[in-house]
C-alpha positions as CSV (number, residue, x, y, z in Angstrom):
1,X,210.3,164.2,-2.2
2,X,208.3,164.2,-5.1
3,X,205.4,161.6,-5.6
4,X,206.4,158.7,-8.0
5,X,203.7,157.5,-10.3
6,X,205.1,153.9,-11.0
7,X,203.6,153.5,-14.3
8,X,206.3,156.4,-15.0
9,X,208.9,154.3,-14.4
10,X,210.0,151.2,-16.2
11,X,208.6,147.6,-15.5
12,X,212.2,146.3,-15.4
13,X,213.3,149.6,-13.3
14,X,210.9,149.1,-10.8
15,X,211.8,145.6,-10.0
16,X,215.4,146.2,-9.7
17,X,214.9,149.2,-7.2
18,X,212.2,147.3,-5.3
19,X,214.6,144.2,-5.2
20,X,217.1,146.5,-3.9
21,X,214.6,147.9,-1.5
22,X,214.2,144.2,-0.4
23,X,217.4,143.2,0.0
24,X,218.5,145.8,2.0
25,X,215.4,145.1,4.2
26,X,215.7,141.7,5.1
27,X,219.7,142.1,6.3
28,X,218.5,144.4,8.8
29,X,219.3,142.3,12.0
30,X,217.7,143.5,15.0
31,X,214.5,145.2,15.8
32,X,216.4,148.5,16.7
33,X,217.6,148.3,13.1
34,X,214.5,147.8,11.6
35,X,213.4,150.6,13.3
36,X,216.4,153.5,13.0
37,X,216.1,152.5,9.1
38,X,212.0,152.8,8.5
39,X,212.3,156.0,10.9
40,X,215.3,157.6,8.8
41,X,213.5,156.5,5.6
42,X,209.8,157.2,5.6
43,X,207.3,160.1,6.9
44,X,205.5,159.6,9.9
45,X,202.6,159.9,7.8
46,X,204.0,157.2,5.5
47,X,204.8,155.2,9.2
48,X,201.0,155.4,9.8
49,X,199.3,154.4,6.8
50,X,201.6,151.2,7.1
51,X,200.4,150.9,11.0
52,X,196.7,151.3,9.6
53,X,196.8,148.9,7.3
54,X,198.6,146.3,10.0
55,X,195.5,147.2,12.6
56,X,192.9,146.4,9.5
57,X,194.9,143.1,9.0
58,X,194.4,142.7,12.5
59,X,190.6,143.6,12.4
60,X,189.6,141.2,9.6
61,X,191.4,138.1,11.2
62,X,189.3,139.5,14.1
63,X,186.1,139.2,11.9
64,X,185.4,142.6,12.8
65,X,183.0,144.4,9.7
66,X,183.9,146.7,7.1
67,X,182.2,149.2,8.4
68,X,183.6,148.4,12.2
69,X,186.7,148.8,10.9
70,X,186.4,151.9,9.0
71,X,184.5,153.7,11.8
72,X,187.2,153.0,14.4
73,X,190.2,153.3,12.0
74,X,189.1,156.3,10.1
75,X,190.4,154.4,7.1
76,X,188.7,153.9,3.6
77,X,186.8,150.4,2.3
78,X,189.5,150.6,-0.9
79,X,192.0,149.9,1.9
80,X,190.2,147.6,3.7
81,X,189.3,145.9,1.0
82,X,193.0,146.1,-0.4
83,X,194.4,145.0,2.9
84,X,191.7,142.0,2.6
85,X,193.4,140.8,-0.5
86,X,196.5,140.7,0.3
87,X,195.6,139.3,3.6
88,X,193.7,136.3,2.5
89,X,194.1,136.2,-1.8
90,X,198.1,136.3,-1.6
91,X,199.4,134.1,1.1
92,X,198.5,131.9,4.0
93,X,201.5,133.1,5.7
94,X,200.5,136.8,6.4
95,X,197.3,135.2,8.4
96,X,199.6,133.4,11.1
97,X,201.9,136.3,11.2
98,X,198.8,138.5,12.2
99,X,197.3,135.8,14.3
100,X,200.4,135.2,16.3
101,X,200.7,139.4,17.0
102,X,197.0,139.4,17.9
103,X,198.0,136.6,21.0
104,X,201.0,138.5,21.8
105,X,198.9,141.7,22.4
106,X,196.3,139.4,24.5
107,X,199.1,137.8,26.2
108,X,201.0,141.4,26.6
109,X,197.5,142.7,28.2
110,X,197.0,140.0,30.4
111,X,200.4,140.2,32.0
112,X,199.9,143.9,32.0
113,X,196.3,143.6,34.3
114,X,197.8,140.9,36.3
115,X,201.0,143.2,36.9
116,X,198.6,146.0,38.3
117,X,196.1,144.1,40.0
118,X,199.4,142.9,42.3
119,X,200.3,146.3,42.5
120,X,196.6,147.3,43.5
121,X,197.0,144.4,46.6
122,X,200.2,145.2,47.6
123,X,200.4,148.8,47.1
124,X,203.7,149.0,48.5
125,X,205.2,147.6,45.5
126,X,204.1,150.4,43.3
127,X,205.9,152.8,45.6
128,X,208.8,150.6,44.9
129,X,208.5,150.3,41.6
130,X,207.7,153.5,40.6
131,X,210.7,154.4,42.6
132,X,212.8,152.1,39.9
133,X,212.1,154.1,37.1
């Protein structure tokens, strides 16, 4: 597909596409939805840069530096900073959204290294388990 420049494209245009984008968006139901759609939409280069700019959300609720983040991320300061914006300029509620992935990761990880630490003492149940999959 060809690259859009949106100042091409008429002001009222744009808002009734991106509406339309919208709405079909939020009726998605399930997860797996969400998913098959984005996937059968948008590149996977398209996929990460979204992604990226998630992590750098992430990162800056973090308090992790600019320069932190671009180092690990690979990722320019115009998006950091862009990401920053929108992140703390636009609305409260993208904060908490992030916050409350960031404790699901820790909480995620913590089950995860208490899983295999049981599986390290009882290393029959990693035969078992692995047996499972």
């Amino acid at each position: 597909m060809a690259k859009v420049k949106t100042h091409q494209v008429d002001q009222e245009e744009r808002y009734r596409i991106t509406g339309e984008f919208f709405d079909i968006v939020t009726d998605l139901k399930t997860k797996k939805e969400v998913i098959d759609f984005f996937i059968g939409l948008i590149t996977p280069s398209e996929m990460l840069m979204l992604a990226r700019r998630i992590q750098v959300a992430e990162m800056l609720v973090e308090e992790k530096g600019y320069d932190e983040i671009r180092r690990e991320l690979k990722v320019s300061f115009q998006t950091i900073a862009k990401v920053y914006s929108w992140l703390y300029a636009e609305n409260d509620g993208f904060i908490k959204k992030i916050t409350q992935q960031i404790k699901r990761k820790r909480v995620q990880k913590k089950n995860k290294a208490y899983s295999n630490l049981m599986l390290d003492k009882y290393p029959g149940h990693r035969l078992l388990k692995s047996l499972l999959k």
